[in-house]
N, C-alpha and C positions, 0 to 999 in steps of 0.2 A: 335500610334505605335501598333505595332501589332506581338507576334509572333507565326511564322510556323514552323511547325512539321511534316517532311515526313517520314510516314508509311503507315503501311496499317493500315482501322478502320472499321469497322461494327456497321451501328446504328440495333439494336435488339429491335422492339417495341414490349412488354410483353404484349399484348391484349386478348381478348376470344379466335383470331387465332392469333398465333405465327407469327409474318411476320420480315423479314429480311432484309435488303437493299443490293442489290450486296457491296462485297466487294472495297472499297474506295485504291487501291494507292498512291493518292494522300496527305493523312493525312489531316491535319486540322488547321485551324489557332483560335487563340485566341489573341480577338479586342476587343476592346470597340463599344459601339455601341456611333457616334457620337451624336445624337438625346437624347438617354436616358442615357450617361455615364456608360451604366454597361456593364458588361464582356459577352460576348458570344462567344459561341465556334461556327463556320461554319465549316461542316465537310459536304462536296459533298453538296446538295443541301439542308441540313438541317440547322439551324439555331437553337442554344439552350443558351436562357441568363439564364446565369449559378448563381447567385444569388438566382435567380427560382425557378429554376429546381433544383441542386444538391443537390443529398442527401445521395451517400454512396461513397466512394473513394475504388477504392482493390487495392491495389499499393505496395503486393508482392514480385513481379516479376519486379517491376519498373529498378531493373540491368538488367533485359536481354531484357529490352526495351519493355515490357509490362505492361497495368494497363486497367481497368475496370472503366467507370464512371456509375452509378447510379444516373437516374434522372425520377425527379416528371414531367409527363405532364401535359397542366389543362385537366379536366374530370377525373382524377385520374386515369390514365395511369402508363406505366413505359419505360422506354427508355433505352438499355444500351447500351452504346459504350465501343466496345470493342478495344481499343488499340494494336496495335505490332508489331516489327522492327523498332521500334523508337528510336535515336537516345538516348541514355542513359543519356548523360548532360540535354539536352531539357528536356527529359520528366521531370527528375527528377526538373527541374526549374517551369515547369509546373504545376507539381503535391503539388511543393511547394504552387505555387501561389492557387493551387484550394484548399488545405486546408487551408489555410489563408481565402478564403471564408468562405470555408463549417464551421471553427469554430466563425468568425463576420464579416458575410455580410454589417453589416453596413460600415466596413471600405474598402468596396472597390475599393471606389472613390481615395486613398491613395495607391494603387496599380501600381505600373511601370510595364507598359507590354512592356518597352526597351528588345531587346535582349540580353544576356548574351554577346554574341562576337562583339558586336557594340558598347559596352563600352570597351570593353578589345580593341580594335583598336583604341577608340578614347585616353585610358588610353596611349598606345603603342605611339602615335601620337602627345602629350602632354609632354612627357618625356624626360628628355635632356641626353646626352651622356654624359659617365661617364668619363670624360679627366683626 
């Protein structure tokens, strides 16, 4: 399972030159990676297993559909995706899931990346009528 999140995102590589990736539309989704079971986030054509990589959360602003990911490259780089316009439930489910990482990586094979609304339809669907 996998979930997406439509906003706009900016990967920001923090290098000796500052470089920026056009702004992303499309948001990003967060999957597992079926090969090596960990989480990665694919935003445009970048690919970041977050286990890894993640290292500072800014999740502020996460009500007005905003939050900031900080991440380790190898070479010792830095990455930051900048989130916003995103959908305020998502993210904030998201941002749950990513500090669940960032505080024990180890557990995040025990992670559910079900959507929020695809249990609430299956919950809805399950349900008998109140006679």
């Amino acid at each position: 399972m996998a979930i997406e999140v439509e906003c706009n995102t900016v990967v920001d590589f923090l290098q000796q030159q500052r470089k920026s990736t056009k702004p992303n539309t499309k948001g990003f989704i967060l999957k597992r990676d079926p090969n090596t079971l960990q989480i990665c986030m694919v935003v445009g054509q970048h690919v970041f297993k977050i286990e890894e990589s993640l290292s500072k959360i800014y999740s502020g602003m996460v009500n007005q559909g905003k939050c900031t990911l900080e991440l380790r490259m190898s070479g010792g780089t830095t990455a930051n995706v900048l989130i916003s316009n995103a959908n305020v439930e998502k993210l904030q489910s998201v941002v749950q899931i990513l500090n669940s990482i960032l505080e024990a990586p180890q557990n995040s094979l025990d992670i559910d990346l079900q959507e929020e609304e695809e249990e609430e339809e299956e919950e809805e669907g399950k349900g008998g009528g109140d006679d």
